[in-house]
N, C-alpha and C positions, 0 to 999 in steps of 0.2 A: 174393445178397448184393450191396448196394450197391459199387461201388469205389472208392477213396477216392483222392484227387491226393495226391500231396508237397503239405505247405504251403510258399512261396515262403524262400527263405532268409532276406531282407531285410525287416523290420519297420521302418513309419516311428517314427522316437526317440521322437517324440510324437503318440500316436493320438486327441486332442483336434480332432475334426471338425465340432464342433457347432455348429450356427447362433445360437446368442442363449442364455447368455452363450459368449460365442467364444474359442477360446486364446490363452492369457496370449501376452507377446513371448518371443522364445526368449531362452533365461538367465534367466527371471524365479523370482523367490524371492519370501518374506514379507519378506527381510532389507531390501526394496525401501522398505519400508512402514514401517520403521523412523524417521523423524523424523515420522513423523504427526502431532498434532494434539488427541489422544486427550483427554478428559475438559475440553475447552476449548467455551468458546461460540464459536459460528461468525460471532455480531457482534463477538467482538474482536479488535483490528487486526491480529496475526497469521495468525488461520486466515481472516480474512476475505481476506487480501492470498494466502492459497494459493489463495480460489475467485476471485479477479480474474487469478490463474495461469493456471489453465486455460482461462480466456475469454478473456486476451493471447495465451497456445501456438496455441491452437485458433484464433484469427483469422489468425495468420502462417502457420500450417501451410495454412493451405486459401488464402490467396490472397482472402481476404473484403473488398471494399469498404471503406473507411478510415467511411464517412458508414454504414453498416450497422451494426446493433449486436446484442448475441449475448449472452445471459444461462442462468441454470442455471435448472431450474424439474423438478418434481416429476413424480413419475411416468412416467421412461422415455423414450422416444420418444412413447409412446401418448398421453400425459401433454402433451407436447412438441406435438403434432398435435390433442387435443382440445382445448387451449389456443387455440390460434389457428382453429382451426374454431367456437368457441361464442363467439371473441372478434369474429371481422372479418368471417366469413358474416351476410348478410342485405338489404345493399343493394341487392347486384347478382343479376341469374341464376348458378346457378354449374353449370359441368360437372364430373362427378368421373366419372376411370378408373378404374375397377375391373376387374381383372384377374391377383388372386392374392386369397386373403382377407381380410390386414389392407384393403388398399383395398376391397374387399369390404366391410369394417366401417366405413371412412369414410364410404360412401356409405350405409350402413345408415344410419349417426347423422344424416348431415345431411336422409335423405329421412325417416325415423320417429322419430328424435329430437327434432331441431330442428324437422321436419315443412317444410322449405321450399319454398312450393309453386312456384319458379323454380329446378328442378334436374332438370338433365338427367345420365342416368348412364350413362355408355358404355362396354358390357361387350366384354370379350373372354376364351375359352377361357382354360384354363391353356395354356402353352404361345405365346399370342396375344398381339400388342396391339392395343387397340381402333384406330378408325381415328382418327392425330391429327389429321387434314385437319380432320375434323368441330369441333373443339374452335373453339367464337367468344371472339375477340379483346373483345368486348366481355361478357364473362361474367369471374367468376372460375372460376380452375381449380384442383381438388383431385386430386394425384397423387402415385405413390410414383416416385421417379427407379428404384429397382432393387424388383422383385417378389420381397420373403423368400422365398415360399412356393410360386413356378414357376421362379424360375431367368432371369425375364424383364428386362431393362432396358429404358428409351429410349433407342435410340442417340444424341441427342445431345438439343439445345435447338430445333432450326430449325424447328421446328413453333407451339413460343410467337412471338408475335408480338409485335417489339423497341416498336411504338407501339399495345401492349396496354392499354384501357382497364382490365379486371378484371385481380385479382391474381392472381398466380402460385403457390400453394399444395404445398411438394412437401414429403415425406417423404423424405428422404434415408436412411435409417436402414441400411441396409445397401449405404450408395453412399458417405457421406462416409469419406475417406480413402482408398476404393477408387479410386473413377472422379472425372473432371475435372467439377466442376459451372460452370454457366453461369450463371453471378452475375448477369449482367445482365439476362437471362431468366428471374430468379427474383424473389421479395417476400418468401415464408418457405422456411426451409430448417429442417427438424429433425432429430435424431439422439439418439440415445443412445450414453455412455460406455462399455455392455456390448457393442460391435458391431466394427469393423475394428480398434479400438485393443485390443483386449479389457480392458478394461474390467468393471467390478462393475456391478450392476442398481440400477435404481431413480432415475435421475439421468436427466434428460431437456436438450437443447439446444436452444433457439430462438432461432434467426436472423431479423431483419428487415431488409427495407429501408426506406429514406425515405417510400414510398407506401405499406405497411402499416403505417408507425407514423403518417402523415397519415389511413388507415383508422382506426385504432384511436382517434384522437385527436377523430376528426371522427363515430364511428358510437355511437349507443348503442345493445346488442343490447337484441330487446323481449322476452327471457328472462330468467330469475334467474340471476345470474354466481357461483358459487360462489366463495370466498375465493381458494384458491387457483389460479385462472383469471385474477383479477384484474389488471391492467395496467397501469390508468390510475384513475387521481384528481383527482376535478375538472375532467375533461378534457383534463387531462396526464400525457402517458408517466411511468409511477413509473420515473426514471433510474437508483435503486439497483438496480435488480433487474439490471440489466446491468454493473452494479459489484460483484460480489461480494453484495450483499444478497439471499439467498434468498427464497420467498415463504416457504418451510415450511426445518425444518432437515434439513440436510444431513447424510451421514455423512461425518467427515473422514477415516476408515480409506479410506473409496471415492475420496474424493478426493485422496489422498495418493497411490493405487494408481492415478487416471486423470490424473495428472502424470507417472507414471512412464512411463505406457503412449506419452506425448505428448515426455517428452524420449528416448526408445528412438526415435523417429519422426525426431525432429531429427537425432541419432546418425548413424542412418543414411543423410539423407542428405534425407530433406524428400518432402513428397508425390510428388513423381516416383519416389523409390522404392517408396513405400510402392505405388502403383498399379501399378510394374512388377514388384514380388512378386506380385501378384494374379493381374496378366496374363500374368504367365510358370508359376501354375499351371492357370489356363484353358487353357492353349496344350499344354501337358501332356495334359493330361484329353479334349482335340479331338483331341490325332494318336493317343489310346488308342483313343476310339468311334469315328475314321475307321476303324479295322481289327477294330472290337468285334462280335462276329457276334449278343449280345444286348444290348448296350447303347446306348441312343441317348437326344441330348439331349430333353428337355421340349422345352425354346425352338426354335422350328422354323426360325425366320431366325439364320443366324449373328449379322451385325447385331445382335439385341436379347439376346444370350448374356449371363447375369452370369458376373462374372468372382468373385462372391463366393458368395452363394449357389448353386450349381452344381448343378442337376437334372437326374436322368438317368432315365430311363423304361427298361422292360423290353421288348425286341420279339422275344425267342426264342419259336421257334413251340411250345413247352412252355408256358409261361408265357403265353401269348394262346389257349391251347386251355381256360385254367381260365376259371369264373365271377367278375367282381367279387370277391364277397368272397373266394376262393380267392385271384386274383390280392393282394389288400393283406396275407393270411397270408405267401402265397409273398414278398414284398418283404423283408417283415417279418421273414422266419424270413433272408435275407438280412445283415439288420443284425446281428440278434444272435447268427448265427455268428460277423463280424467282433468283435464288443462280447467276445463271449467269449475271443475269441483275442484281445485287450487289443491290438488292431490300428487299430482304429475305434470310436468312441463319438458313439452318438446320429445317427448319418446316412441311419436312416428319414424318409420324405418326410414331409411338416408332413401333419397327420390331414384334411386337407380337398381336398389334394391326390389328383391322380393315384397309386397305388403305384409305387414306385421308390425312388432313392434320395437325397439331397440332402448333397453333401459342402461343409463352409464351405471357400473358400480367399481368405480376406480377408488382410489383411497379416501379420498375426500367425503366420501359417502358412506354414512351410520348403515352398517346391516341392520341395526336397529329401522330404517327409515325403509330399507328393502322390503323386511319382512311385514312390515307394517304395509305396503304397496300392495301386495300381493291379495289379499282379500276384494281390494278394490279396481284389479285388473278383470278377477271374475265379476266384481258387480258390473262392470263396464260394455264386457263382454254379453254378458247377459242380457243387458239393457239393450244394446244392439241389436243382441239376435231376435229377439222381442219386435223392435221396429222390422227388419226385414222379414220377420213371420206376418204380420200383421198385414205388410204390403202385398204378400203372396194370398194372401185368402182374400182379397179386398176383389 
C-alpha cells in the first residue's frame, strides 16, 4: 500500500494559477463592475470616453512614446498580432522566432498563409531561444517578447537594431505589465486585457509606432483585408480606432472590469510594481528548484526565465524512466491532484509543450499565494511518484 504525506498546512488564499485568462487582482469583486456601461452603444460619448480610458491608463502605465498610438481591436491578442501581421508584412524580408507555439503559429501564417516567399523562420527548442545574432536589421521581425507556452523570454532589446531598416513586430501578451518593454526597439506591441492585468477575453491591444503607421500608410497588402483588419482609408490611418472607436463592438461589462484591473495597478504603485510582484514570485519558485531534487525549469538560461508564465519540467529518475505518453499522464495526474485539493487550477503545461507544469505568476498574483504553492507541488509530486512505484512492483 501506497504511503501517503501529510498535506502541507498552508493553502494559498487563492489557487487561481492559470495562464490566459489569469487572476482577477487581489480584492476583486463583481461589486467592481458596478458602474459599467450596460445596455449602452459604445459610440456614445459616455462608454466611448471609458474605451479612450483604457487607452489613456494603459499608455501612462507602460511608459509608451507620447507620438505612438494604441487602440482596442478585436479578437485577443491573437486578433491583436493577425492584425498587424496581414496589415504591414509584404514589403520587406521578414524573420520570425518561433520558439513556443503561438510564435509557432505566427510563423505558420505568415510562411502558409500569407505564403511569403521572403521569410525566414528561426526555430528554437522549447526551453531555447533561437539565435538573435542571426535576426537582419534590414528584414522585419516577428516575435513574442515572453514564450506563453515554454516559460522563455528575451532577455532584453539589444539584439534589435536601434537604425533597423524593417519593423520590429512583438507580441507582448504575456510580457506587457510584467517586464520592461523597449519602446524604442519596438514598431508594434500587442497584448490582451485577459493577461497580467487579468482581465476578461476577447479584447486585443495594438500598439504602433510612427514607422508602422508610415508602413501601413504607405503599403497596400496584395491580399483580401478582412473588415475588421482594416486600418486605413484612403491611404490614411483611420484615427478613431485609436480614440475609443472600435472596429467591431466591444463588451462594456469587459471593459469596465479592464479599467478596474488598470486603476488596482495605478493603486499600487505603477509598473515598477506591478513587475516587482512578478519578479519577486520567480525569485521564489528559483530558490524552491535550486533545492528541488524533481523539479527544474524548461528555460535552460536563467537570463531568458519568465517571470510570468513559469515552466517547470520533471527530472526525477521515476518520471524519466516512463515513455512520452506515460510521462504527459504522469504531469497530468500531477495537476489534477493539486486542482482537486482546490490548491491550484489549471497549471498543466500548454498541450504542445514538454509535460510539466506551468504556473502563472503575473501581477495579479500574491507571492504570498506562490510560496504558499510550493510545499504542495512537492506533496503532489510525491503522491505520484508513490502511485507509479507502486504500479512497478505490482
Amino acid at each position: 500500500m501506497a504511503h501517503h504525506a501529510p498535506t502541507p498546512a498552508l493553502r494559498p488564499a487563492n489557487p487561481h494559477f492559470s495562464s490566459g485568462p489569469c487572476a482577477k487582482r487581489p480584492g476583486y469583486s463583481l461589486a467592481a463592475l458596478d458602474g459599467a456601461m450596460l445596455g449602452r452603444s459604445h459610440r456614445a460619448k459616455q462608454p466611448k470616453a471609458r474605451l479612450l480610458e483604457i487607452i489613456t491608463r494603459a499608455r501612462a502605465l507602460l511608459g509608451m512614446p507620447e507620438d505612438w498610438r494604441l487602440g482596442i481591436v478585436p479578437a485577443s491578442d491573437t486578433g491583436a498580432v493577425e492584425l498587424a501581421l496581414w496589415s504591414l508584412l509584404g514589403p520587406r524580408p521578414v524573420d520570425v522566432l518561433a520558439f513556443e507555439s503561438f510564435s509557432e503559429g505566427w510563423a505558420n501564417d505568415i510562411v502558409k498563409q500569407l505564403k511569403l516567399r521572403d521569410a525566414r523562420v528561426l526555430r528554437a527548442d522549447y526551453g531555447d531561444l533561437p539565435d538573435l545574432t542571426l535576426v537582419d536589421p534590414a528584414h522585419d521581425v516577428v516575435f513574442t517578447w515572453n514564450g506563453t507556452t515554454s516559460g522563455v523570454r528575451v532577455p532584453n532589446a539589444d539584439w534589435i537594431a536601434a537604425d533597423r531598416e524593417g519593423l520590429a513586430i512583438c507580441d507582448a501578451t504575456s510580457a506587457a505589465f510584467a517586464m520592461p518593454l523597449a519602446w524604442d526597439k519596438l514598431d508594434v506591441v500587442t497584448w490582451s486585457w485577459q493577461k497580467v492585468l487579468g482581465g476578461e477575453g476577447a479584447h486585443g491591444m495594438l500598439a504602433l509606432s510612427p514607422r508602422a503607421v508610415a508602413r501601413l500608410e504607405s503599403h497596400t497588402p496584395a491580399w483580401p483585408m478582412p473588415k475588421i483588419f482594416r486600418l486605413t482609408k484612403g491611404g490614411k490611418l483611420i484615427e478613431g480606432v485609436f480614440q475609443g472607436e472600435t472596429i467591431n463592438t466591444p463588451s462594456m461589462l469587459a471593459v469596465e472590469d479592464a479599467l478596474d484591473g488598470l486603476r488596482w495597478a495605478e493603486r499600487i504603485g505603477g509598473l515598477p510594481a506591478l513587475i516587482a510582484r512578478s519578479e519577486a514570485s520567480l525569485a521564489a519558485i528559483s530558490a524552491w528548484v535550486e533545492k528541488s531534487d524533481w523539479a527544474k525549469f524548461l528555460a535552460r538560461n536563467p537570463a531568458t526565465r519568465s517571470s510570468t508564465s513559469i515552466c517547470l519540467a520533471i527530472k526525477a529518475p521515476w518520471f524519466e524512466r516512463l515513455a512520452p505518453a506515460s510521462q504527459a499522464e504522469a504531469a497530468k495526474k500531477i495537476a489534477s491532484l493539486l486542482e482537486a485539493e482546490g490548491v491550484a487550477y489549471d497549471i498543466a503545461s500548454y498541450r504542445d509543450a514538454p509535460p510539466g507544469l506551468r504556473i502563472w505568476a503575473g501581477a495579479t498574483v500574491e507571492p504570498a499565494d506562490i510560496a504558499a504553492l510550493l510545499p504542495w507541488l512537492d506533496w503532489a509530486a510525491a503522491e505520484i511518484a508513490a502511485q507509479y512505484a507502486s504500479l512497478a512492483a505490482e
